[in-house]
Biopython code that builds the backbone (N, CA, C, O; Angstrom):
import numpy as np
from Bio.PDB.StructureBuilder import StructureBuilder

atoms = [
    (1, "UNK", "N", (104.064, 109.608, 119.025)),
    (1, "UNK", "CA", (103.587, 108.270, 119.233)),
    (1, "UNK", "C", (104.457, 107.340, 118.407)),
    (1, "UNK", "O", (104.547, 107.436, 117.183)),
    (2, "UNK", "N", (105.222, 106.251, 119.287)),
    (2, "UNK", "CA", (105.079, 105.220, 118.607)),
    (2, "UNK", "C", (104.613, 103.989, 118.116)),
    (2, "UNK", "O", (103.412, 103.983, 118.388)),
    (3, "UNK", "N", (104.848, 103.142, 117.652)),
    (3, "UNK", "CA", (104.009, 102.085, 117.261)),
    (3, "UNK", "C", (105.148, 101.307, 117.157)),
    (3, "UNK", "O", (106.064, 101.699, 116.434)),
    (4, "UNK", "N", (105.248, 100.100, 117.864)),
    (4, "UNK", "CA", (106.162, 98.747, 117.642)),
    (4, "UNK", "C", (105.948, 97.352, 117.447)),
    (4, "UNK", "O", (105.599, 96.526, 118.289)),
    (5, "UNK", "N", (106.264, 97.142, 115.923)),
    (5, "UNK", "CA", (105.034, 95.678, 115.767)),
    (5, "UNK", "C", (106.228, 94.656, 116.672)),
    (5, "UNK", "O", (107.452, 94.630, 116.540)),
    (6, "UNK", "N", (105.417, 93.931, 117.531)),
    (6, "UNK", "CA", (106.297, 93.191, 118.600)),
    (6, "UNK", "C", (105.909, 91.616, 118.070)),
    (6, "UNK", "O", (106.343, 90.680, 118.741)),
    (7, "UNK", "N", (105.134, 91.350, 116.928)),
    (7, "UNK", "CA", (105.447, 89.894, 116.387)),
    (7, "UNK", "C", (106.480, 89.231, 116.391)),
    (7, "UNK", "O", (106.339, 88.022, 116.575)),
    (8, "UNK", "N", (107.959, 89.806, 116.182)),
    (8, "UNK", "CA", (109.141, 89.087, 116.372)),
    (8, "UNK", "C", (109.878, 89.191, 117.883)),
    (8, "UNK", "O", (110.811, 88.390, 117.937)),
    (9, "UNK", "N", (109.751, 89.769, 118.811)),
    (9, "UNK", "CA", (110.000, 90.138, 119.828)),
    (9, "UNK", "C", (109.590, 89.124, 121.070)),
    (9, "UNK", "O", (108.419, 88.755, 121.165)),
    (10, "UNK", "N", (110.706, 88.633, 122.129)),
    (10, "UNK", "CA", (109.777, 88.417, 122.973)),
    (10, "UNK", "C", (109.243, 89.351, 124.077)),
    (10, "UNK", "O", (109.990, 90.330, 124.037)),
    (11, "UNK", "N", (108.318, 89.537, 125.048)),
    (11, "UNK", "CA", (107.535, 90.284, 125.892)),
    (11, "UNK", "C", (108.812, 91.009, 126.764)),
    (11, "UNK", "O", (108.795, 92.222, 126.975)),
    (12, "UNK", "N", (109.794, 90.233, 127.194)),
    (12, "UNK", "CA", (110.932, 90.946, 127.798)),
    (12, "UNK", "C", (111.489, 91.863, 127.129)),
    (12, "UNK", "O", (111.739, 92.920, 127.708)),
    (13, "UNK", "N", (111.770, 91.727, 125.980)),
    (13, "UNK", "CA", (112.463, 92.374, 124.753)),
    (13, "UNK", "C", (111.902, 93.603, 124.595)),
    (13, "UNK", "O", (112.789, 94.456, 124.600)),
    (14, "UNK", "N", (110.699, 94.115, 124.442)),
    (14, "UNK", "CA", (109.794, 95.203, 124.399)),
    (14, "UNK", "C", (109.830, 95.917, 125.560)),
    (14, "UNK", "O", (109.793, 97.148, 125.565)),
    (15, "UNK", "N", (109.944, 94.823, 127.172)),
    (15, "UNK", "CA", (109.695, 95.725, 128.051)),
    (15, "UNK", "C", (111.070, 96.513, 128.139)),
    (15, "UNK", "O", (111.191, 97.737, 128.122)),
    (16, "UNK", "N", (112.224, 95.434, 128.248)),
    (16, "UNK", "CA", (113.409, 96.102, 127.912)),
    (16, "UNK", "C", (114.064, 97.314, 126.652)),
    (16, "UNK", "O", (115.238, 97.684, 126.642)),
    (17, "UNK", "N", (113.085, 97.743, 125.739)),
    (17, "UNK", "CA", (113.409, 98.538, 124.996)),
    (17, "UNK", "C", (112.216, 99.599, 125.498)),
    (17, "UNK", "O", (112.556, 100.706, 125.079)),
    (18, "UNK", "N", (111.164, 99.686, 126.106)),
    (18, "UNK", "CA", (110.100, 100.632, 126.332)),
    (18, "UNK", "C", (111.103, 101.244, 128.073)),
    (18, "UNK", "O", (110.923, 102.409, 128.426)),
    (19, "UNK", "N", (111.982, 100.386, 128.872)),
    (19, "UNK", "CA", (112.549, 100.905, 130.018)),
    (19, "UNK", "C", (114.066, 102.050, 129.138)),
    (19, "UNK", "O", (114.371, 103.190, 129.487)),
    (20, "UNK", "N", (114.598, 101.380, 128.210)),
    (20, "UNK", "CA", (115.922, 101.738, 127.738)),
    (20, "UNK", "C", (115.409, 103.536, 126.773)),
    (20, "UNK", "O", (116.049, 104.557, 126.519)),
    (21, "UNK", "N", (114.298, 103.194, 126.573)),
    (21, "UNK", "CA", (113.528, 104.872, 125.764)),
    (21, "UNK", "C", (113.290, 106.005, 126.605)),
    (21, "UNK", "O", (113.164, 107.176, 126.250)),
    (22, "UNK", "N", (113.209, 105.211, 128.519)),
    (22, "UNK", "CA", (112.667, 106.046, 129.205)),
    (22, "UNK", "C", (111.325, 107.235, 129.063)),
    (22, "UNK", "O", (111.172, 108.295, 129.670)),
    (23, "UNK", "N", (110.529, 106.630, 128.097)),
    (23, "UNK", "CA", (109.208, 107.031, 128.061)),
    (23, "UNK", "C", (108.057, 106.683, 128.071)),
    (23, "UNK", "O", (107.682, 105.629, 127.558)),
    (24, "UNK", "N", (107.188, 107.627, 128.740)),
    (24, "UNK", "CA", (105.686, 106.720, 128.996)),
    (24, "UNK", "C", (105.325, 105.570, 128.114)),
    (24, "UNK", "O", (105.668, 105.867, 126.969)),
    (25, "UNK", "N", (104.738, 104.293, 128.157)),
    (25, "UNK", "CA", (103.779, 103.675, 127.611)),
    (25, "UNK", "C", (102.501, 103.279, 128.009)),
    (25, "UNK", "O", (102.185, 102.697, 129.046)),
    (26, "UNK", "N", (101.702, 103.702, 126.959)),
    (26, "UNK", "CA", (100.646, 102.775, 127.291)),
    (26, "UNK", "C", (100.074, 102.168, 126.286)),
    (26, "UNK", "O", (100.780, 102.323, 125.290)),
    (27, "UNK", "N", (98.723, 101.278, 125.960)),
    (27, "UNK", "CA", (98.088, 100.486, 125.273)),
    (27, "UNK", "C", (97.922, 99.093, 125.920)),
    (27, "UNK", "O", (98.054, 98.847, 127.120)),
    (28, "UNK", "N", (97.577, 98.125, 124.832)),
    (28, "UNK", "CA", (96.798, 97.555, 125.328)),
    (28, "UNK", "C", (98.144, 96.095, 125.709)),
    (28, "UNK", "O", (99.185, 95.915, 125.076)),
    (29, "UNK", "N", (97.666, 95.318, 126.843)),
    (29, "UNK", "CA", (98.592, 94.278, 127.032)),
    (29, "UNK", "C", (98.771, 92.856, 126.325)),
    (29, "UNK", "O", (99.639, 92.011, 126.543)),
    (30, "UNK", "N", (97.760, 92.826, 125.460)),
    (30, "UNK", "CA", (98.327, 91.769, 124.766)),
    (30, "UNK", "C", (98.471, 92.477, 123.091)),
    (30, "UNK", "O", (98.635, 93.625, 122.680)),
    (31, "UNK", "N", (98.338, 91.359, 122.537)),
    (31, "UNK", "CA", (98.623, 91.849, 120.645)),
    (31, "UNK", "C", (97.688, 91.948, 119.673)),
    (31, "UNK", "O", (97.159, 90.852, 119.493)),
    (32, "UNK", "N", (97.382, 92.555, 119.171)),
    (32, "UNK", "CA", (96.150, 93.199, 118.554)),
    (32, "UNK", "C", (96.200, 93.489, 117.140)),
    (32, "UNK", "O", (97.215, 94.021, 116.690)),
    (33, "UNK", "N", (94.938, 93.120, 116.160)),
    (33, "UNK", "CA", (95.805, 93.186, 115.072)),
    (33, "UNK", "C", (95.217, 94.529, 114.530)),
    (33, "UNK", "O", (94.297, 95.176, 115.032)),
    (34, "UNK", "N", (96.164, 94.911, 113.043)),
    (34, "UNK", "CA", (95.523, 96.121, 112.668)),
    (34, "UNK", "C", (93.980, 96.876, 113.135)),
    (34, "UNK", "O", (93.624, 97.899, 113.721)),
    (35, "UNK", "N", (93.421, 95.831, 112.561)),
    (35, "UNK", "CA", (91.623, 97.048, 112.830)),
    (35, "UNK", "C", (91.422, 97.113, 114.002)),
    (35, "UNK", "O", (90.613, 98.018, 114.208)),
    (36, "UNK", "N", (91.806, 96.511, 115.129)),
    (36, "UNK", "CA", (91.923, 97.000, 116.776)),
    (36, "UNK", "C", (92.961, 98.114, 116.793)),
    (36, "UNK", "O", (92.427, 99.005, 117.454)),
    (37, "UNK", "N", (93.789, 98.398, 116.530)),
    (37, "UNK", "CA", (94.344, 98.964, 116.183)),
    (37, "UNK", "C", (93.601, 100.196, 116.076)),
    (37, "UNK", "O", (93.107, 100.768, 117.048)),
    (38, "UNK", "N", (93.497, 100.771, 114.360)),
    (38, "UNK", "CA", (93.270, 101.501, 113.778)),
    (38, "UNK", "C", (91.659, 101.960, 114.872)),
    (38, "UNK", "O", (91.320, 103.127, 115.066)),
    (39, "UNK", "N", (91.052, 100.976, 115.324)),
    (39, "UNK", "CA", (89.981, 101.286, 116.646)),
    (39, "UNK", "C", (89.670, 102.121, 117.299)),
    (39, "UNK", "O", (88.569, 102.646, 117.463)),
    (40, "UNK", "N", (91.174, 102.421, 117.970)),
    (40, "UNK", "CA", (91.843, 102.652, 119.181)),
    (40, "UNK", "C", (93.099, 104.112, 118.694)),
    (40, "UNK", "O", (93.470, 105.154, 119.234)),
    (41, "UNK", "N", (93.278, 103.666, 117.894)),
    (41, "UNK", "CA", (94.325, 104.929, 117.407)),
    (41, "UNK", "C", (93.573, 105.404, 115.938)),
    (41, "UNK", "O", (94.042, 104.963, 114.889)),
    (42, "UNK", "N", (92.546, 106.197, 115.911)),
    (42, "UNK", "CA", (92.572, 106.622, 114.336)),
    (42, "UNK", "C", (93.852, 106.891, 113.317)),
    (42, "UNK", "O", (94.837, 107.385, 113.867)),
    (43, "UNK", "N", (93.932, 106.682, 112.209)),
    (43, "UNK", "CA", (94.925, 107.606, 111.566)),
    (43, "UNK", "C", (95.779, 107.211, 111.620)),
    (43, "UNK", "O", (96.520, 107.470, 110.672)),
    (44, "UNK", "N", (96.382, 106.234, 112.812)),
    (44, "UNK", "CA", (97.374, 105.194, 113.263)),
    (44, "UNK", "C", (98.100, 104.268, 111.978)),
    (44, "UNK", "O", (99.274, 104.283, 111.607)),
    (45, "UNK", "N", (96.805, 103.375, 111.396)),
    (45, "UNK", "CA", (97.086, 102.191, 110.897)),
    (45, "UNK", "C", (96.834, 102.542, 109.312)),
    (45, "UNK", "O", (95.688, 102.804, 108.946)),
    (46, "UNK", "N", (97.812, 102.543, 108.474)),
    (46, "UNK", "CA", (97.525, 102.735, 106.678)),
    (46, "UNK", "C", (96.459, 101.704, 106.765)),
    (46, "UNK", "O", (96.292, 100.810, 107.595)),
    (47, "UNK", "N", (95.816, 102.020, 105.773)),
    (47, "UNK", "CA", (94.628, 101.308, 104.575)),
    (47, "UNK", "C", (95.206, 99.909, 103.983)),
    (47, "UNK", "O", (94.624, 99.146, 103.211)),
    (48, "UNK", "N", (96.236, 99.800, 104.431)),
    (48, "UNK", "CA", (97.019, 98.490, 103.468)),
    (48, "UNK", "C", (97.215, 97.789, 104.401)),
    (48, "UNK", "O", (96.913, 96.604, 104.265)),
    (49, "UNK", "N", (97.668, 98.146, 105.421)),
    (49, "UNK", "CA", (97.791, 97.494, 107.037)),
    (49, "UNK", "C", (96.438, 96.871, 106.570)),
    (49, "UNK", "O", (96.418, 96.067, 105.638)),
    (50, "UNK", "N", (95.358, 97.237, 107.203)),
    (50, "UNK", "CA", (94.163, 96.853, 107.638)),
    (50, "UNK", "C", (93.082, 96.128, 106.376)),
    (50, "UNK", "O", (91.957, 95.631, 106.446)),
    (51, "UNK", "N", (93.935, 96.326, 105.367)),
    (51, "UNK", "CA", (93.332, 95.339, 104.480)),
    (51, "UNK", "C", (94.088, 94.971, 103.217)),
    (51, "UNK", "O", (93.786, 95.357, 102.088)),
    (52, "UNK", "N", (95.336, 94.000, 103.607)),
    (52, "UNK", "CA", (96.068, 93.361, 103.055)),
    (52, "UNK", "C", (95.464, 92.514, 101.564)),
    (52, "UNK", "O", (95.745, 92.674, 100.376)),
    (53, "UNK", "N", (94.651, 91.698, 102.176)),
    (53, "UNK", "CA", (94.180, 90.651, 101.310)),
    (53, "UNK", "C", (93.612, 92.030, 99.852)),
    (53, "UNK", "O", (93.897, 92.256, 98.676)),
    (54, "UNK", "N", (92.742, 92.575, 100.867)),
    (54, "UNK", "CA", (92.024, 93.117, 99.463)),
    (54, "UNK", "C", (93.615, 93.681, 98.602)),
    (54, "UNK", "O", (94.121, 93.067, 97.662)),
    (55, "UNK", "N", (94.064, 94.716, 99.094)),
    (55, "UNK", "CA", (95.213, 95.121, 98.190)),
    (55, "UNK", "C", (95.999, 93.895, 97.761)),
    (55, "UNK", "O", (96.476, 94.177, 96.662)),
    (56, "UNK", "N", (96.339, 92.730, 98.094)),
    (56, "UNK", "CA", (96.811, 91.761, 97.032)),
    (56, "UNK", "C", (96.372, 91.532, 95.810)),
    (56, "UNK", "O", (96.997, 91.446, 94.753)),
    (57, "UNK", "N", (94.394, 91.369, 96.214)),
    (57, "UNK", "CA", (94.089, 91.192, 94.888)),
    (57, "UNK", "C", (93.849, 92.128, 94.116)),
    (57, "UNK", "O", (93.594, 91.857, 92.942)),
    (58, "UNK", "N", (93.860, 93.142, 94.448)),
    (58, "UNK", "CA", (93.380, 94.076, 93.874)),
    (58, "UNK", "C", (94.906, 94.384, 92.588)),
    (58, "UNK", "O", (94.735, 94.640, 91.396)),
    (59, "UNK", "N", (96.211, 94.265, 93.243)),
    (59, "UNK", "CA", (96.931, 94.255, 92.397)),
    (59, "UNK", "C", (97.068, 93.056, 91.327)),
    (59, "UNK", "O", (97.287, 93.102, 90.117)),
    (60, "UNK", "N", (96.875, 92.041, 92.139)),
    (60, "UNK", "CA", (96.811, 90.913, 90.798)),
    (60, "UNK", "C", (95.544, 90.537, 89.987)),
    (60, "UNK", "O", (95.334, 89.526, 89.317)),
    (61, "UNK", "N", (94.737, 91.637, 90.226)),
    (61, "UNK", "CA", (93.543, 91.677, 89.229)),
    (61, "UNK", "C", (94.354, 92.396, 87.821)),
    (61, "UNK", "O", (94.527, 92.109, 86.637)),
    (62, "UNK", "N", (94.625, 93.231, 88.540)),
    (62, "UNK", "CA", (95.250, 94.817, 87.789)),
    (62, "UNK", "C", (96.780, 93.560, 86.687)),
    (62, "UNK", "O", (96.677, 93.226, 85.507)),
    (63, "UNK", "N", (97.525, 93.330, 87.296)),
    (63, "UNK", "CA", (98.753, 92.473, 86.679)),
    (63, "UNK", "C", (97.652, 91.006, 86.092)),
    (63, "UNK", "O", (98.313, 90.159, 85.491)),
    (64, "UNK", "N", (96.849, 90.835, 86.160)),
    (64, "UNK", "CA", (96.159, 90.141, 85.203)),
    (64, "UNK", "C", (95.334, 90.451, 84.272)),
    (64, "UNK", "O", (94.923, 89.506, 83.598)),
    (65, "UNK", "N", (94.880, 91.709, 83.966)),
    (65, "UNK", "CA", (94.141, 92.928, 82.722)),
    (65, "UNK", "C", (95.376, 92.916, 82.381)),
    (65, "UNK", "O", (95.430, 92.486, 81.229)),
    (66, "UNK", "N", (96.712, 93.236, 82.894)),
    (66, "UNK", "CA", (97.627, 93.806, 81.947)),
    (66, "UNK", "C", (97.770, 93.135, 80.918)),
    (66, "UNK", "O", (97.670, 93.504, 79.748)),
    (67, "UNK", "N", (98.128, 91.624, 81.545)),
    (67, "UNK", "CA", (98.286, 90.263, 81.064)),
    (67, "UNK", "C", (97.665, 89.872, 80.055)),
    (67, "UNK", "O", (98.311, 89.530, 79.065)),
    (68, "UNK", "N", (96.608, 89.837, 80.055)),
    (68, "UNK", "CA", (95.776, 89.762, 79.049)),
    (68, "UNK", "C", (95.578, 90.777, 77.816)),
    (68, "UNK", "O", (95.545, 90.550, 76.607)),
    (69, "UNK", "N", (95.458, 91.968, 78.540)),
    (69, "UNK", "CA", (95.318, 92.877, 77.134)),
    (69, "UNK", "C", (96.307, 92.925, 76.605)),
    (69, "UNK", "O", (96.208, 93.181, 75.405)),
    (70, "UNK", "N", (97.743, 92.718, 77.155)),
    (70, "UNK", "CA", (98.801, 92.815, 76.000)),
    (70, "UNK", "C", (98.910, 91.702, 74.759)),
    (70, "UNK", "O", (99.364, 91.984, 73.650)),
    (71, "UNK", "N", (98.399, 90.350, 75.158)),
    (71, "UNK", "CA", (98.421, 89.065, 75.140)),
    (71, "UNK", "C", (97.333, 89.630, 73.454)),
    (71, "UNK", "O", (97.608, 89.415, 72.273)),
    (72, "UNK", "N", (96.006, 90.440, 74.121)),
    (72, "UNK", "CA", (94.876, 90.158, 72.818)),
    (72, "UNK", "C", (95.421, 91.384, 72.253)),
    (72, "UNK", "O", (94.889, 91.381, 71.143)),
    (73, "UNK", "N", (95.979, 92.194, 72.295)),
    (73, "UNK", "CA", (96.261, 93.368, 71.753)),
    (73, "UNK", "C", (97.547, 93.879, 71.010)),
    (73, "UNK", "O", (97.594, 95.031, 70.579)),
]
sb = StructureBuilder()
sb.init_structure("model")
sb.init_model(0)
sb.init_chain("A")
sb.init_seg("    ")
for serial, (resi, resn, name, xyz) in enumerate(atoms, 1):
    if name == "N":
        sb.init_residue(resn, " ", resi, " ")
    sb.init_atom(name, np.array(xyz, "f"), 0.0, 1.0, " ", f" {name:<3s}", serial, name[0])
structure = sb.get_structure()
């Protein structure tokens, strides 16, 4: 299986690279974001895909404890 994020692509562009692979496709016809995704394909979509925001903050929680405890410590 592949997976081709077609955000930069236009619709010709994809069909023209899915004819040039000469292999089956299928899914869905328009664009779908991760958790449709991950829906539809288990196992498909990482944990970071499908929840960006949280892993942002979650690191700049983490780079802000650092921040601080080095700061009081």
């Amino acid at each position: 299986m592949l997976r081709v994020p077609g955000g930069g692509y236009a619709r010709e562009d994809i069909d023209r690279l899915v004819t040039a692979l000469g292999v089956p496709c299928s899914g869905p016809d328009h664009a779908v974001n991760a958790n449709e995704l991950a829906k539809t394909h288990p196992g498909l979509v990482s944990r970071v895909e499908r929840h960006p925001y949280r892993i942002a903050f979650a690191v700049l929680a983490v780079v802000v404890i650092v921040i601080v405890a080095s700061i009081l410590g």
